[in-house]
C-alpha positions as CSV (number, residue, x, y, z in Angstrom):
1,X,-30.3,-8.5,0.7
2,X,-32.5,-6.8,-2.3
3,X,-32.3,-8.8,-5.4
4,X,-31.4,-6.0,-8.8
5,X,-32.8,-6.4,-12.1
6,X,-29.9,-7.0,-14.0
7,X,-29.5,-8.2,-18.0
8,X,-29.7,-11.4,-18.3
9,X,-27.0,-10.4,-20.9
10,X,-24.2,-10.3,-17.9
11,X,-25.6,-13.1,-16.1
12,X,-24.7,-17.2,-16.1
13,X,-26.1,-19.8,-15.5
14,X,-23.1,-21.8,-14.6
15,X,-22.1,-19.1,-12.1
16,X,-25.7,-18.6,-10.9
17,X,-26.0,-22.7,-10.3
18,X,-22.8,-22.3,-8.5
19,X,-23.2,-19.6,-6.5
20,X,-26.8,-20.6,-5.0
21,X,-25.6,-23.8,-4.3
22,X,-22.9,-22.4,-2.3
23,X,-25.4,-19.7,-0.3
24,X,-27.3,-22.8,0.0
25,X,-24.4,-24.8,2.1
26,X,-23.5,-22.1,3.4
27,X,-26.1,-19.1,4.9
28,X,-23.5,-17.9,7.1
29,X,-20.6,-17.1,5.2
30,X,-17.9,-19.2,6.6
31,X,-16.7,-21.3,4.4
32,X,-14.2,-19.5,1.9
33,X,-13.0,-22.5,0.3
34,X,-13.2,-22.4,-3.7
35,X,-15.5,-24.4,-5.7
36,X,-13.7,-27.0,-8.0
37,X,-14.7,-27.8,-11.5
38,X,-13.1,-30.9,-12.5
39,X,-13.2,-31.4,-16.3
40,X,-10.3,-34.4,-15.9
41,X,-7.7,-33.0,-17.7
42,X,-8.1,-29.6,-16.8
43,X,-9.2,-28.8,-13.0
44,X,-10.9,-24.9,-12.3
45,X,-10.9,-23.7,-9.0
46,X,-13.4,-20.7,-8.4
47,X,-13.4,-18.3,-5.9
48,X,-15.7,-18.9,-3.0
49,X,-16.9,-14.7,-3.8
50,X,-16.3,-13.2,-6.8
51,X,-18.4,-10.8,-9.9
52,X,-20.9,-8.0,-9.1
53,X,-21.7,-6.7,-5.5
54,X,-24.5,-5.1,-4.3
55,X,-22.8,-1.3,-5.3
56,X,-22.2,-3.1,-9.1
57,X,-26.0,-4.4,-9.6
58,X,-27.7,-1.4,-8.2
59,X,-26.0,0.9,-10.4
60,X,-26.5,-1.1,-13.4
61,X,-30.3,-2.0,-12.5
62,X,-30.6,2.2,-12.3
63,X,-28.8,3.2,-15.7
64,X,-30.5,0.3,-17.6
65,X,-34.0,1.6,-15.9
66,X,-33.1,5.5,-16.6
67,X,-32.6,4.4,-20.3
68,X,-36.1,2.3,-20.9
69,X,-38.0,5.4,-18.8
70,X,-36.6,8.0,-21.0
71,X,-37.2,7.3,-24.6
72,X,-35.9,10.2,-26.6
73,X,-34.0,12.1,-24.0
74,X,-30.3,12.8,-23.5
75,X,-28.8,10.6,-20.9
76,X,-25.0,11.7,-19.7
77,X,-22.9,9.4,-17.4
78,X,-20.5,11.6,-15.4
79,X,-17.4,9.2,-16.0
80,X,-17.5,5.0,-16.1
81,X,-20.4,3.5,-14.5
82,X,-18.2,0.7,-13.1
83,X,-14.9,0.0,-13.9
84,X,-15.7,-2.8,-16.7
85,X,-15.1,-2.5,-20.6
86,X,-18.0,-4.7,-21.6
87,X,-20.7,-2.7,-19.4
88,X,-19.4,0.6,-19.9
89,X,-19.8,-0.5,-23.9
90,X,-23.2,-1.7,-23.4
91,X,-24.2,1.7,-22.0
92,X,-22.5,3.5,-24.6
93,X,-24.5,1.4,-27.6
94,X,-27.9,2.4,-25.9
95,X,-27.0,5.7,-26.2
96,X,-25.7,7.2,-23.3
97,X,-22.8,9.6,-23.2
98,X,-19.6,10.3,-21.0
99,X,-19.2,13.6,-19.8
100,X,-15.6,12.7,-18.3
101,X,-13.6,9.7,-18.3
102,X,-12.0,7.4,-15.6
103,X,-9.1,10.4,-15.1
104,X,-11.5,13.4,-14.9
105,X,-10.4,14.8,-18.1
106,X,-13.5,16.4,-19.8
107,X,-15.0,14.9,-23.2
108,X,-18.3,17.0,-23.0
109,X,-18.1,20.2,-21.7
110,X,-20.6,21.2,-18.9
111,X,-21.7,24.3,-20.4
112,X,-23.7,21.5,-23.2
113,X,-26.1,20.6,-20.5
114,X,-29.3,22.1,-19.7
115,X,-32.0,20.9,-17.1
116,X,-34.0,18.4,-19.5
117,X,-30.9,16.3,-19.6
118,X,-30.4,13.6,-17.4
119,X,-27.2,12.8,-15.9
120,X,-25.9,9.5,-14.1
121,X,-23.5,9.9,-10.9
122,X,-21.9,6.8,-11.1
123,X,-21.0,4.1,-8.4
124,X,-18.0,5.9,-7.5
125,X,-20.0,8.8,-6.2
126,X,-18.7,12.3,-7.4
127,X,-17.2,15.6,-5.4
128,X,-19.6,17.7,-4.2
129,X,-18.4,20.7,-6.6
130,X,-20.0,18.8,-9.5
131,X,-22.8,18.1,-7.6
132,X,-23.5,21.4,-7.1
133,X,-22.7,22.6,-10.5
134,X,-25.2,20.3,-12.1
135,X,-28.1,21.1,-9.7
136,X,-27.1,24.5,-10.5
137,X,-28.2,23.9,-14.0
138,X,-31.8,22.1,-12.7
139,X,-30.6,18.7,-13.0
140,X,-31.7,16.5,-10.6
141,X,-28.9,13.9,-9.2
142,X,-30.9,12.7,-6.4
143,X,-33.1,10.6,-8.5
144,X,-30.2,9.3,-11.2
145,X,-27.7,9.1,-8.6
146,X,-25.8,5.2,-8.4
147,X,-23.3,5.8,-5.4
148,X,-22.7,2.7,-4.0
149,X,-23.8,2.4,-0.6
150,X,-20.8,1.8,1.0
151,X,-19.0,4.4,-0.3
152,X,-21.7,6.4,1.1
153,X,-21.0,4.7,4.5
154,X,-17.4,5.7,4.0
155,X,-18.5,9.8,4.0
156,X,-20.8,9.2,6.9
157,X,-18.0,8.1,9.0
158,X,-16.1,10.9,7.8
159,X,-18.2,13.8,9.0
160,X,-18.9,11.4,12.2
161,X,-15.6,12.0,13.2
162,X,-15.2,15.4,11.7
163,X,-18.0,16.5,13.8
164,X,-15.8,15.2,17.0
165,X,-13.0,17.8,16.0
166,X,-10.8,15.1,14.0
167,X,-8.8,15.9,10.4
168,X,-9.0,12.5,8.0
169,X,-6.3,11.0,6.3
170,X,-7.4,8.9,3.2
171,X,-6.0,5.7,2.0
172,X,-6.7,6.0,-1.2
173,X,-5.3,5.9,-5.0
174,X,-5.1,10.1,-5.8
175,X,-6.4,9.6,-9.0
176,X,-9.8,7.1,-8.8
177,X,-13.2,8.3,-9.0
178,X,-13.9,7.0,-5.3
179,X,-10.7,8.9,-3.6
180,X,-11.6,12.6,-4.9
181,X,-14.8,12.3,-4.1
182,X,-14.4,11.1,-0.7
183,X,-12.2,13.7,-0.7
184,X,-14.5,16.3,-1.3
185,X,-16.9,15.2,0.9
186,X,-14.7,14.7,4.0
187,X,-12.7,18.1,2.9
188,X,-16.2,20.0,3.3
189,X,-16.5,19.0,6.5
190,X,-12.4,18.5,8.0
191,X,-9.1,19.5,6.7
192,X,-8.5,15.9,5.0
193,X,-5.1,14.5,3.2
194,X,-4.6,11.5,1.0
195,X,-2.3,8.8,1.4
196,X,-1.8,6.5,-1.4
197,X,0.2,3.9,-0.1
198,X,2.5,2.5,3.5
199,X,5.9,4.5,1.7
200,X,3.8,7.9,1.8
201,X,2.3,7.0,4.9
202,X,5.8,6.6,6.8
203,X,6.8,10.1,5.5
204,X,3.4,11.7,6.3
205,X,4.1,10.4,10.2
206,X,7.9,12.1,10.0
207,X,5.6,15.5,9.9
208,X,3.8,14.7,13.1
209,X,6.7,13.8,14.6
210,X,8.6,16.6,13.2
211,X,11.5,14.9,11.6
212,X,10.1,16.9,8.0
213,X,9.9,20.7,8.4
214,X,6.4,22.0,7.3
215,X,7.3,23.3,4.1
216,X,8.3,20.4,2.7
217,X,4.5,18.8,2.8
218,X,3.0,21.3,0.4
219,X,5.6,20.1,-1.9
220,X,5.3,16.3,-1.5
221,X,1.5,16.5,-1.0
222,X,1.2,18.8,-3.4
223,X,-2.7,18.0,-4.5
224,X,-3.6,15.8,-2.0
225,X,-4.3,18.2,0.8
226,X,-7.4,20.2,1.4
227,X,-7.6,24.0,1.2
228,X,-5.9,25.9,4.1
229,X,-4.6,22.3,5.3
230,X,-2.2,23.2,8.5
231,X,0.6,20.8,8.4
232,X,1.5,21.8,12.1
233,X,-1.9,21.3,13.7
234,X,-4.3,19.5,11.6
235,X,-2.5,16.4,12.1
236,X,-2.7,16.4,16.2
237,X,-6.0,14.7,15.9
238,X,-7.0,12.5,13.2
239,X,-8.6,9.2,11.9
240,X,-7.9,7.2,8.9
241,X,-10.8,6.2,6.3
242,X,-10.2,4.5,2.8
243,X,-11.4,3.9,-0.5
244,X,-13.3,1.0,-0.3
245,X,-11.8,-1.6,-2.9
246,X,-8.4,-1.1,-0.9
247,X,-6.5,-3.8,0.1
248,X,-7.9,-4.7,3.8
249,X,-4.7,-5.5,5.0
250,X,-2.8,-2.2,3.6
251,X,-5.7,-0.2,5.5
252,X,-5.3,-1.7,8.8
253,X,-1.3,-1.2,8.8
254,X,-1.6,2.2,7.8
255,X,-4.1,3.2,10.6
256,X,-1.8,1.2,13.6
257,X,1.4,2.9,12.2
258,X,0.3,6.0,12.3
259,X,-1.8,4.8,15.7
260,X,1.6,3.9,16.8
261,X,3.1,7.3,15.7
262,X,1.0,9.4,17.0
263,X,1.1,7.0,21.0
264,X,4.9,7.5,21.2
265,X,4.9,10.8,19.7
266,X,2.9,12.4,22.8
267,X,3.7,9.3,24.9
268,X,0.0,8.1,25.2
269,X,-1.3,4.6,26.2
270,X,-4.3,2.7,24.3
271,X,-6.8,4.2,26.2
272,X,-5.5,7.8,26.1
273,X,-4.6,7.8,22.1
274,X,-8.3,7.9,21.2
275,X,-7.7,11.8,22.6
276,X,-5.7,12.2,18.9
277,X,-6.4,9.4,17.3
278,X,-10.3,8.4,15.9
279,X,-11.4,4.7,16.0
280,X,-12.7,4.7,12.7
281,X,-12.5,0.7,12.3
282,X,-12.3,-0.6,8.4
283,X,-14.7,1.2,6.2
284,X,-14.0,-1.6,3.3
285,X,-16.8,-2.6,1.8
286,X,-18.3,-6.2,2.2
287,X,-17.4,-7.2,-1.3
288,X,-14.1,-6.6,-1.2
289,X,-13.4,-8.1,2.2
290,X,-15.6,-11.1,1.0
291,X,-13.9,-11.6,-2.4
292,X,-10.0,-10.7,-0.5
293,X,-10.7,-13.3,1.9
294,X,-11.8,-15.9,-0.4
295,X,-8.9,-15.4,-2.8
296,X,-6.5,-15.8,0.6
297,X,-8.3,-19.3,0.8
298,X,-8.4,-20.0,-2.6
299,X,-4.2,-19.8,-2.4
300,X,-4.1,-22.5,-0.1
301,X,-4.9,-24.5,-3.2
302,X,-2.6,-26.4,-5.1
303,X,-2.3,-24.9,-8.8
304,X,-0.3,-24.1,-11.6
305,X,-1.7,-20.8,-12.2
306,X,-4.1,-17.9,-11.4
307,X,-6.0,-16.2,-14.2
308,X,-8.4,-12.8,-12.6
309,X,-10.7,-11.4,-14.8
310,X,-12.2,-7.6,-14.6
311,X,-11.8,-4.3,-16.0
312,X,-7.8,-3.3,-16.1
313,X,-8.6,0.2,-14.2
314,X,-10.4,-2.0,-11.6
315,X,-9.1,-1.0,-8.3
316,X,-10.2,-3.9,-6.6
317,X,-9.8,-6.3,-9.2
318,X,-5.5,-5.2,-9.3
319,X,-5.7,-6.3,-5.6
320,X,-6.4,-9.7,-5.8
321,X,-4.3,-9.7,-9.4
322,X,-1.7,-8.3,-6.9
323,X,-2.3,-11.2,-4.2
324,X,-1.9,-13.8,-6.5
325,X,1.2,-12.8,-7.8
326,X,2.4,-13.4,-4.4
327,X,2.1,-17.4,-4.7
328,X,1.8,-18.1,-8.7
329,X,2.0,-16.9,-12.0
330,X,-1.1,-14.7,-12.8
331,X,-2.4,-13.3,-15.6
332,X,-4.9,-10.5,-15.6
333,X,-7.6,-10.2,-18.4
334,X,-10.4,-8.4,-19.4
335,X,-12.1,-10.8,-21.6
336,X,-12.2,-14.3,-23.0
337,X,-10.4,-13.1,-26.4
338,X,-7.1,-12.6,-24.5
339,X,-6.7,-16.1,-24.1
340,X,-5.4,-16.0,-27.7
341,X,-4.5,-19.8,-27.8
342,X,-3.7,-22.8,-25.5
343,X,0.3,-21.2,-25.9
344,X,-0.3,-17.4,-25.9
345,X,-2.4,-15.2,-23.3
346,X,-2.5,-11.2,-23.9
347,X,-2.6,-10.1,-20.4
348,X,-2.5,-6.5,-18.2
349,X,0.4,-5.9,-15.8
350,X,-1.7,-4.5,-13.2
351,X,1.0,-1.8,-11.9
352,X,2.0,-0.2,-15.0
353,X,-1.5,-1.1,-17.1
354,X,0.1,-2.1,-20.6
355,X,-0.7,-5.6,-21.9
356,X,1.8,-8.3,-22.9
357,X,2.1,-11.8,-24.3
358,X,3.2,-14.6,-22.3
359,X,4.0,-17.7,-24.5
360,X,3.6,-21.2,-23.2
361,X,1.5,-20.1,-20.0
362,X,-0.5,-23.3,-19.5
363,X,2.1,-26.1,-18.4
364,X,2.4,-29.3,-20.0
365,X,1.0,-31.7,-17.2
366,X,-2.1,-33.4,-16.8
367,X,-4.5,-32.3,-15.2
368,X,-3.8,-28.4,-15.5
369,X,-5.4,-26.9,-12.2
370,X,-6.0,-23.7,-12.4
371,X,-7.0,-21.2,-10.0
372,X,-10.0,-18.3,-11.0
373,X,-11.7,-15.3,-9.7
374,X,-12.9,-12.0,-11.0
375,X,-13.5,-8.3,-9.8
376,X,-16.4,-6.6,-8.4
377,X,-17.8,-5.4,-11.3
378,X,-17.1,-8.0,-13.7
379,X,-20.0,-9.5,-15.3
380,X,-20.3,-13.5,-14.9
381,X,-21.2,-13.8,-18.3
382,X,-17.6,-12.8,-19.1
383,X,-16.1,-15.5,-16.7
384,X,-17.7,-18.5,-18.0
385,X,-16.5,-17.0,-21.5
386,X,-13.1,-17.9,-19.7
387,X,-14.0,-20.9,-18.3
388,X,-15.4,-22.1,-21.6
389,X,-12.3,-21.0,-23.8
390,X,-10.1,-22.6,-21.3
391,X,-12.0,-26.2,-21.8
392,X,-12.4,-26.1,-25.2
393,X,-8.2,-26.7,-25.6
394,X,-9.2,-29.6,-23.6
395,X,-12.1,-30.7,-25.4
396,X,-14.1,-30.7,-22.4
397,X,-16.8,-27.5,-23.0
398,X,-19.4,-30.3,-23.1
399,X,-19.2,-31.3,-19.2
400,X,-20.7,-27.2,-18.1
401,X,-24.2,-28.5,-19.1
402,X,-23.1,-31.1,-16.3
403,X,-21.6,-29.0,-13.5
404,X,-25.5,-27.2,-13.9
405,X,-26.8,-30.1,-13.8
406,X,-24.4,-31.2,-10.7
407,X,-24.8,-28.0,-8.6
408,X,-28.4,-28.1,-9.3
409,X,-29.2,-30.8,-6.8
C-alpha cells in the first residue's frame, strides 16, 4: 500500500516501533490480538489497528502539499478535513479557511470565491451540487480533491446497481459529510433514501409491505428522500449501501432484514430475491472493519477500563466508544489534557456529545490494566500523549524509551 508524507508532527515513534513490529509478525492480517505494554503497575493494552488509514494520510499528505505549492494564495477547505481537532487546528494556523463546518452551515459565503482560489474537498467527499457550483466559478476540484478512496468505492457501487434498474437505501447518519454526499451522488443516478439506524429501518420495511400508507413517508422521511422519490414503487427493487465508518454489524442486519422483508413480502426464495433485492455486499471501508474487529479482540481482554481517543464528531471513532461500553467503563477523549488527574477524566458521551467529569475512574488495584485504541483519523502523536500522561501517575514514563527499544528487535 502507498506510503503518504505525513508531519512528522502526528507521528510516534512508540506507535510506529509498534505497529511495524506487528506488520512484521504478522503480513497477513490475522492476528487481532492487542499489543500489551506492561509498565508493572499499570498494564496498556493497544489495539491490534488503530490511528490514520489510508483515506486519513492521503488527505492530509494533499492539504499539507497544496499549502507548501501555493505560497501566497487563498486556500479554502469545504468543511473539516477529517474529523480530528488537532489536525483541523493545524490547518487552520497555516492559513487555510473553512467555507462550511462539520453541519453544512456556511461560514464563508460562496459568492467570496473566484477561480484563483483554491479549494480542498475534503475526505468525506462532497454532493455533486457543490461540485458543480465551484467548477462553475473555474475552480478546479479535480486536482485539490481528498475523497477518500473508499468512499469513492461506495458511489461506484451505487451507480453499479443503479444502472441495473435498483433504488438505494443508505445506512447512514443524515447529518455527516459522507451520508449527503453519497447521497447526492447515488440520488443523480437512482431514487435513493436514508436510513439512520435498525428502528428507522423496521418502519421503512412496514412501507413495502404496506402496513404504513404512503403519505405518511414524506412526513417521517422528510429530508432523507430524493426528489420525486415514489414511496409505492421505488422500493420494489433496491440495494442497501452505507457510509463507510458504520458499524459492520448494524450494516449487515439492516441489509438481511430488509432482504428478509422484501422474500416474504412477494414470497421469493434466495435465489429469486436478487429479482428485488441488489447484492451489494459490505461497502465498509478496510479501516473500520480492521480497527472494529481488533477492538472485538481486544474485549476478550481482561481490564478495568477502556479509554478511545479521536475527534468527538468522529463517526467511526463513536463506534468503537460505543463497543466498549458494552463490556467496561469507557471514556472518550480528544486529547491527553482530558486526563485532568489520576482521580478526574473530562470525557465526551459519544450519543449526546457534551463532556463530563468522572471522579475516581482509575481503580485502586495494582496493576491497573487498561484497555486503548483510537479513531481513524486520530494522529498517533496524540495517543502516546495518553499513554504517557497515564504512566507518569505511575512513575513509569521512563520504560517507553524501552518498549522502542523492545519492539525494535
Amino acid at each position: 500500500m502507498k506510503q503518504f508524507e505525513v508531519p512528522n508532527i502526528y507521528r510516534s515513534e512508540l506507535l510506529s516501533t509498534v505497529k511495524q513490529k506487528r506488520k512484521r509478525e504478522d503480513k497477513l492480517k490475522k492476528d487481532f490480538s492487542p499489543t500489551l505494554l506492561d509498565f508493572g503497575k499499570l498494564k496498556i493494552y493497544l489495539a491490534r489497528h488503530f490511528g490514520f488509514c489510508y483515506g486519513v494520510e492521503n488527505a492530509i499528505e494533499i492539504a499539507f502539499r497544496t499549502v507548501e505549492e501555493n505560497p501566497g494564495k487563498r486556500i479554502f477547505l469545504l468543511s473539516e478535513m477529517i474529523h480530528n481537532p488537532q489536525v483541523n487546528a493545524d490547518l487552520k494556523e497555516r492559513g487555510i479557511e473553512f467555507l462550511q463546518d462539520t453541519y453544512c452551515r456556511q461560514l464563508i459565503s460562496f459568492d467570496e470565491l473566484n477561480e484563483d482560489d483554491i479549494v480542498l474537498i475534503p475526505a468525506f467527499g462532497t454532493t455533486i451540487e457543490i461540485e458543480k457550483l465551484l467548477q462553475g466559478k473555474g475552480i478546479q476540484t479535480e486536482k485539490y480533491n481528498t475523497t477518500c478512496p473508499f468512499v469513492e468505492k461506495v458511489w461506484n457501487r451505487s451507480a453499479q446497481i443503479a444502472d441495473k434498474g435498483y433504488s438505494i437505501v443508505v445506512h447512514g447518519k443524515p447529518k455527516h459529510e459522507e451520508t449527503r454526499a453519497t447521497f447526492s451522488h447515488a440520488s443523480s443516478k437512482t431514487p435513493t433514501v436514508v436510513v439512520n439506524d435498525m428502528k428507522e429501518t423496521m418502519e421503512l420495511a412496514k412501507y413495502i409491505t404496506g402496513e404504513k400508507t404512503a403519505e405518511d413517508f414524506y412526513t417521517e422521511f422528510k429530508g432523507r428522500y430524493s426528489n420525486g422519490f415514489d414511496i409505492i414503487k421505488d422500493l420494489q427493487r433496491f440495494g442497501v449501501v452505507n457510509q463507510t465508518t458504520q458499524l459492520a454489524t448494524d450494516t449487515q442486519a439492516i441489509a438481511e432484514y430488509l432482504k428478509q422483508v422484501v422474500k416474504k413480502h412477494y414470497n421469493l426464495n434466495d435465489i429469486t430475491v436478487q429479482e428485488r433485492f441488489a447484492d451489494t455486499r459490505d461497502t465498509l471501508c478496510y479501516a473500520t472493519n480492521d480497527n472494529q474487529t481488533a477492538v472485538a479482540a481486544l474485549l476478550n481482554t481482561k481490564a478495568d477500563l477502556a479509554i478511545v481517543v479521536g475527534g468527538y464528531n468522529s463517526s467511526n471513532t463513536s463506534h468503537l466508544v460505543e463497543l466498549c461500553e458494552e463490556k467496561l467503563p469507557t471514556y472518550f477523549i480528544n486529547d491527553a489534557d482530558k486526563i485532568l488527574s489520576s482521580t478526574e477524566i473530562l470525557h465526551c458521551n459519544w450519543r449526546t456529545k457534551e463532556e463530563l467529569v468522572t471522579h475516581d475512574y482509575l481503580p485502586v488495584k495494582s496493576p491497573v490494566e487498561i484497555l486503548i485504541t483510537s479513531g481513524a483519523s486520530c494522529p498517533d502523536a496524540v495517543v502516546e500523549s495518553v499513554i504517557e500522561r497515564l504512566a507518569g501517575f505511575f512513575d513509569t514514563q521512563e520504560q517507553i524509551e524501552n518498549f522502542i527499544e523492545q519492539f525494535s528487535r
